[in-house]
N, C-alpha and C positions, 0 to 999 in steps of 0.2 A: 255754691256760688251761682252768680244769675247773671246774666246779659245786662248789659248796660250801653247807652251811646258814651263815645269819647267825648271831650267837653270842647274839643276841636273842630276835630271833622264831622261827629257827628255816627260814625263805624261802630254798628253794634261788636261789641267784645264779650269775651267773660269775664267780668272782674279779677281781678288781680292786685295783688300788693307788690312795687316796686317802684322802682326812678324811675323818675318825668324829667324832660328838659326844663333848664332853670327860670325859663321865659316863655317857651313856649309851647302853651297850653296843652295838653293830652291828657287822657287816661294812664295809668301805667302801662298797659294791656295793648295801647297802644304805640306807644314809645317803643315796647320790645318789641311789638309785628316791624317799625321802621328798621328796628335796629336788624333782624334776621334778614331785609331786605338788603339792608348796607353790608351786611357780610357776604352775601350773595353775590352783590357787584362788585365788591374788592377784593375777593376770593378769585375772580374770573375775572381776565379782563373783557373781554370779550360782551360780558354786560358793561362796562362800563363808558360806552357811547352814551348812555344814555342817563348816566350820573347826575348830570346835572340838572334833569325834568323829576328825577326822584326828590333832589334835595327841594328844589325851588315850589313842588308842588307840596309837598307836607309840610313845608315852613308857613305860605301862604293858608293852607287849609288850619292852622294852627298857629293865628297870628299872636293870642294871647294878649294882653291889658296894653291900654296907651303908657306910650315911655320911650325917651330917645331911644334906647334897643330895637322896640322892639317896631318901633314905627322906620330906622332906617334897615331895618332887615325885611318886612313886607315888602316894603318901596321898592329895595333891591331887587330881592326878588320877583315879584310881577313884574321890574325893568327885564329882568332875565327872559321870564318867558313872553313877556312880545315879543323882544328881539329874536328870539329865537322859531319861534310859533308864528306871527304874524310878519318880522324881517326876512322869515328863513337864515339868519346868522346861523353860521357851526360855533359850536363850543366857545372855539379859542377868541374867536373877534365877540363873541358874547361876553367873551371872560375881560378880553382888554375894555369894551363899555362897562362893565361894571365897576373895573378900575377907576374910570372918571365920574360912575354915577355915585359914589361912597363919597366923595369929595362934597356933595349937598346936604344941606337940609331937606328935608322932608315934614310934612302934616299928614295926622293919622289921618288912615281912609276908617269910616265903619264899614266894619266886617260885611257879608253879606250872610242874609238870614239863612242860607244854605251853601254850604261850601261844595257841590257838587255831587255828582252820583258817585262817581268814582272815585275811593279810596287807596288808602294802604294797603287795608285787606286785601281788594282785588290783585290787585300786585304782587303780593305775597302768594295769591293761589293757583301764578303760573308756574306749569309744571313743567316747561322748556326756555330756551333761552328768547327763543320767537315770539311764545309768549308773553314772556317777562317783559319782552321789548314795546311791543302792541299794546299792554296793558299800562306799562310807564308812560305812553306817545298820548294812550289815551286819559289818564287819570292827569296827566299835565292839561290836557287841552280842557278838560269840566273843572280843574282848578281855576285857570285862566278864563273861559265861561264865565262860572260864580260870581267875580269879581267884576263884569262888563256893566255893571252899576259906575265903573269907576276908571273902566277904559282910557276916554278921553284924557283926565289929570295923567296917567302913565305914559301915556303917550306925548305927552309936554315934559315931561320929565326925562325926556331919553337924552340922552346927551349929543350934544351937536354932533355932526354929519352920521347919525344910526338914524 
């Protein structure tokens, strides 16, 4: 089997045969590196401060085709990480704006031609929890990056007083 980039992010893999998310976009090889990340974090809580830059970053890095889904799952998410990234919000008052941002419409953004340096993989090849931490803060921040084609519309989109 050979290396390949993911159809998302772009993370050379090995090829591999398995499940993809239903919507959005990966490699197999990539789906499973997310997936041994998410058991990583809910395995421990202690990783999961930072739960939320994991999901929001490889949702975005793997926005996949125009379609109500999958256009109000991007939105959301880049809502998340300004708020979070650019607001400095903690989790929870993140999580209550999201609450009211799911409540709108949205229009697809196009993708950007590169979804960032920072991957999964990198994520995956922390070998402590410091790491793990450092590498999610940063693979959030070149996901949100990537997208600054598109900053401004998310930034209008945030829901009154965030």
């Amino acid at each position: 089997m050979g290396v390949t980039p993911c159809t998302g992010c772009g993370a050379l893999l090995e090829e591999r045969e398995g499940p993809v998310h239903r919507y959005m976009e990966s490699s197999p090889a990539c789906w499973a590196v997310f997936g041994e990340v998410l058991v990583r974090e809910y395995q421990d809580q202690a990783y999961f401060d930072v739960h939320k830059f994991t999901v929001d970053a490889y949702a975005v890095q793997h926005p996949g085709r125009p379609s109500p889904q999958t256009i109000q799952s991007v939105a959301v998410h880049l809502i998340r990480l300004c708020l979070m990234l650019e607001k400095g919000l903690a989790n929870e008052r993140a999580n209550a704006a999201i609450k009211a941002a799911v409540e709108r419409e949205y229009v697809w953004l196009t993708p950007p031609a590169s979804m960032g340096p920072v991957t999964v993989v990198d994520v995956h090849k922390a070998v402590d929890l410091a790491g793990h931490k450092r590498m999610v803060r940063s693979w959030a921040e070149s996901a949100w990056k990537a997208w600054s084609g598109h900053h401004d519309q998310i930034k209008a989109w945030l829901p009154k007083g965030y």
